[in-house]
PyMOL CGO cylinders between C-alpha atoms (Angstrom):
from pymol import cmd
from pymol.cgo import CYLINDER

trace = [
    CYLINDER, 120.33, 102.85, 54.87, 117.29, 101.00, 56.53, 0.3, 1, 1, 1, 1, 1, 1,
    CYLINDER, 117.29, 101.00, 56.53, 118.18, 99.56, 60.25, 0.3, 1, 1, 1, 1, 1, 1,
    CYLINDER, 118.18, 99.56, 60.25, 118.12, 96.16, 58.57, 0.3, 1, 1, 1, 1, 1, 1,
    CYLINDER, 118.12, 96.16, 58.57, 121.25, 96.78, 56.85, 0.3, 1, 1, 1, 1, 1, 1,
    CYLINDER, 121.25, 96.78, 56.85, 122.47, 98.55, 60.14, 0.3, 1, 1, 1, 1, 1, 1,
    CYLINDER, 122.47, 98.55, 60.14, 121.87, 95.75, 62.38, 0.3, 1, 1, 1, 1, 1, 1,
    CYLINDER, 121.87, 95.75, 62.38, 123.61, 93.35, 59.96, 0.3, 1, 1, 1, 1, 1, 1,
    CYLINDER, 123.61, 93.35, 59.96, 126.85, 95.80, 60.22, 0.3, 1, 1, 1, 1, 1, 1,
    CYLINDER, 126.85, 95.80, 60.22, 126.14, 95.74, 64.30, 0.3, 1, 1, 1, 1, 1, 1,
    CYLINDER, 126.14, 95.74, 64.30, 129.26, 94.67, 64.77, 0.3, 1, 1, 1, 1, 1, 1,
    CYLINDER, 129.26, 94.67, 64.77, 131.92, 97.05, 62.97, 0.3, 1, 1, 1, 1, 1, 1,
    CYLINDER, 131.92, 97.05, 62.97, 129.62, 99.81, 64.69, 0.3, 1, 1, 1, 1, 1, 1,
    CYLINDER, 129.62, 99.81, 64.69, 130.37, 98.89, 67.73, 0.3, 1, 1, 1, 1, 1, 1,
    CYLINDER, 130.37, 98.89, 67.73, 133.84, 97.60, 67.47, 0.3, 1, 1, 1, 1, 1, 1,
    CYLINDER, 133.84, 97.60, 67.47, 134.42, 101.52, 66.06, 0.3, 1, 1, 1, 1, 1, 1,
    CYLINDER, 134.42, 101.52, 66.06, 132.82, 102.44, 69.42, 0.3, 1, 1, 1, 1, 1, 1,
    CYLINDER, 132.82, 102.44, 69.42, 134.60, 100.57, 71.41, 0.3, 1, 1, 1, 1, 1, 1,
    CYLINDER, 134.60, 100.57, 71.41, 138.21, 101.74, 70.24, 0.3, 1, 1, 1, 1, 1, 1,
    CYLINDER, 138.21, 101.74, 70.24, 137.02, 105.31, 70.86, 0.3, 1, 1, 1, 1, 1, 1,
    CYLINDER, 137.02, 105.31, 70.86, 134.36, 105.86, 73.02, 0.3, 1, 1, 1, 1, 1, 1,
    CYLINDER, 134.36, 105.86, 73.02, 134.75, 109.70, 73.05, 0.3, 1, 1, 1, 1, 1, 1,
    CYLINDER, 134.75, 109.70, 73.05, 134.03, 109.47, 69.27, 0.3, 1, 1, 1, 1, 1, 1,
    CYLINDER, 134.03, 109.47, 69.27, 131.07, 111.42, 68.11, 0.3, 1, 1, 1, 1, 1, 1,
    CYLINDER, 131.07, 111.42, 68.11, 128.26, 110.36, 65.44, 0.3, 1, 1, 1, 1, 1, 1,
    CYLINDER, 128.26, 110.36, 65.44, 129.84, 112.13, 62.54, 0.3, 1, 1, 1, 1, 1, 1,
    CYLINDER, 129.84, 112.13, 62.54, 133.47, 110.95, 63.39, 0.3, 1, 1, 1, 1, 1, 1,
    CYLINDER, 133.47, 110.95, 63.39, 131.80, 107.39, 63.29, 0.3, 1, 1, 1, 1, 1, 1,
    CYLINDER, 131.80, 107.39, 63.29, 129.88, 107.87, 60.47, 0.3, 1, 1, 1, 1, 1, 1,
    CYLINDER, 129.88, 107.87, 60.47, 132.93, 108.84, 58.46, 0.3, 1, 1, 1, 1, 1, 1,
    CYLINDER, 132.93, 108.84, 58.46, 134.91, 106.15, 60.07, 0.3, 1, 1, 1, 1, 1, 1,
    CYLINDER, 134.91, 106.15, 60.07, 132.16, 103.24, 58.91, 0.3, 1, 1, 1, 1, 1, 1,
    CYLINDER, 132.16, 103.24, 58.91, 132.52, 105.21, 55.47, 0.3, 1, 1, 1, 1, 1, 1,
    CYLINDER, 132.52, 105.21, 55.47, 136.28, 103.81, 55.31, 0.3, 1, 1, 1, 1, 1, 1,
    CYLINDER, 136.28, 103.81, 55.31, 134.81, 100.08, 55.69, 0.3, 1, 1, 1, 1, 1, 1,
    CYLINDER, 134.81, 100.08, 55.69, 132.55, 100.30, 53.39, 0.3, 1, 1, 1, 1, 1, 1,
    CYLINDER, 132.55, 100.30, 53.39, 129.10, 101.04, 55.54, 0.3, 1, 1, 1, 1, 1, 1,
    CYLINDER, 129.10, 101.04, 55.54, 127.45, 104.40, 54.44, 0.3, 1, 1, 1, 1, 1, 1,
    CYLINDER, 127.45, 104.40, 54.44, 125.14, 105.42, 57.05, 0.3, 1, 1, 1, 1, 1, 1,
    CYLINDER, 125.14, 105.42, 57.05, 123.26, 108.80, 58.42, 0.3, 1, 1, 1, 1, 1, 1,
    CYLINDER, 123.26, 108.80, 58.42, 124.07, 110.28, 62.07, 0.3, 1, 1, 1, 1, 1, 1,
    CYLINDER, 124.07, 110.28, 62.07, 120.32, 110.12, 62.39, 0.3, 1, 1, 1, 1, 1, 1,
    CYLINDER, 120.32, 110.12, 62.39, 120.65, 106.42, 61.57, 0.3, 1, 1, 1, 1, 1, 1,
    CYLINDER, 120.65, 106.42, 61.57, 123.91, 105.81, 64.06, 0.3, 1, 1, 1, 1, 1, 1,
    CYLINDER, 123.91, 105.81, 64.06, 121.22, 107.60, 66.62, 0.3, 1, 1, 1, 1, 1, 1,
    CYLINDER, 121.22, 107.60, 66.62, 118.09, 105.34, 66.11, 0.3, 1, 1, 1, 1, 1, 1,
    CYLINDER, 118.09, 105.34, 66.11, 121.07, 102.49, 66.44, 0.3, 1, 1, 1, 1, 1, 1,
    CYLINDER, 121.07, 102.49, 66.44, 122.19, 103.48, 69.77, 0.3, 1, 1, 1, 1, 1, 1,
    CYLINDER, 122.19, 103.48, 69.77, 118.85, 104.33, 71.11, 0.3, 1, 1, 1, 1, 1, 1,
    CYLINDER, 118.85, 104.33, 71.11, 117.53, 100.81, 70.04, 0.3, 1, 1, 1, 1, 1, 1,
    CYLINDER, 117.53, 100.81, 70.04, 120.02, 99.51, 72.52, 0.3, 1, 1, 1, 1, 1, 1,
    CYLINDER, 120.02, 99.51, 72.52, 119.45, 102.05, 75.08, 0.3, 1, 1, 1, 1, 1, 1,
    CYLINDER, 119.45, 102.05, 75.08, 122.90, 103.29, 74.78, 0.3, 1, 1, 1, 1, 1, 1,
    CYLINDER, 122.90, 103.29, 74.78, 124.02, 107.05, 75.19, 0.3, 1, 1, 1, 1, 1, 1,
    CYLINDER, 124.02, 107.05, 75.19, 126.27, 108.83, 72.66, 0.3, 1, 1, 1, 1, 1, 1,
    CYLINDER, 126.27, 108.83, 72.66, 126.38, 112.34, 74.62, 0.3, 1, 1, 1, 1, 1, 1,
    CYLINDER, 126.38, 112.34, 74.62, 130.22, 113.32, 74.53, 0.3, 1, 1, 1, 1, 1, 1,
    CYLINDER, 130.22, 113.32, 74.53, 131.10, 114.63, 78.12, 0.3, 1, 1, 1, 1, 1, 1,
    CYLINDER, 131.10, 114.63, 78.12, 132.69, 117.71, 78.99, 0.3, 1, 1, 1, 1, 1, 1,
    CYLINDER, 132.69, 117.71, 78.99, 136.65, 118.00, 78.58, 0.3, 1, 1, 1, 1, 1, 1,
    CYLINDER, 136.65, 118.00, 78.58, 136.36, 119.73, 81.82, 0.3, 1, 1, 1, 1, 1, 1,
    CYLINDER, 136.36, 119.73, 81.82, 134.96, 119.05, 85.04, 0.3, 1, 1, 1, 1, 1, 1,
    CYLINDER, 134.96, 119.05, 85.04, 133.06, 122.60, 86.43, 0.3, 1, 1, 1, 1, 1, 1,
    CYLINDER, 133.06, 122.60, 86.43, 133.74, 124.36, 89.84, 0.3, 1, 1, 1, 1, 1, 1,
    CYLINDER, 133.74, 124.36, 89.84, 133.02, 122.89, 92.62, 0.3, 1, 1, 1, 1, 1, 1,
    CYLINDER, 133.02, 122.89, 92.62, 133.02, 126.93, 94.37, 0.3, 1, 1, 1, 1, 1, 1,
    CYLINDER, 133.02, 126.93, 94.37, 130.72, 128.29, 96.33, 0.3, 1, 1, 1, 1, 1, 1,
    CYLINDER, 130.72, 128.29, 96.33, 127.26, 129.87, 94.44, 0.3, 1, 1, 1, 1, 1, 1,
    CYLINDER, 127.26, 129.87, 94.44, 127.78, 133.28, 93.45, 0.3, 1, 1, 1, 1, 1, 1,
    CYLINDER, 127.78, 133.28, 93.45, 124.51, 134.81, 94.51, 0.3, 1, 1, 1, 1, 1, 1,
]
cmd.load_cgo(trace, "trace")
């Protein structure tokens, strides 16, 4: 799908996003697949990046805050 078409479907995208912000490319490329918008992950990533927004999924788990091993 050119970013045309993208842009004009701004809106779901980001409504998607905003319900579940843990949500990663593929689970919201499938989930635009239910409404209808048929897009690539590579095209959900050129989306974000256009608007300077991140998509990396954080760790479940916070690390150690011990002391260095060595």
């Amino acid at each position: 799908m050119r970013s045309r078409r993208v842009e004009e479907r701004a809106a779901d995208i980001l409504a998607i996003w905003e319900e579940r912000k843990d949500i990663s490319l593929e689970e919201l490329r499938q989930a635009l697949a239910e409404v209808g918008l048929t897009v690539s992950v590579a095209g959900l990533h050129r989306f974000f990046v256009r608007r300077g927004m991140t998509r990396k999924k954080r760790l479940a788990m916070q690390s150690s805050k011990t002391a260095p091993t060595s």
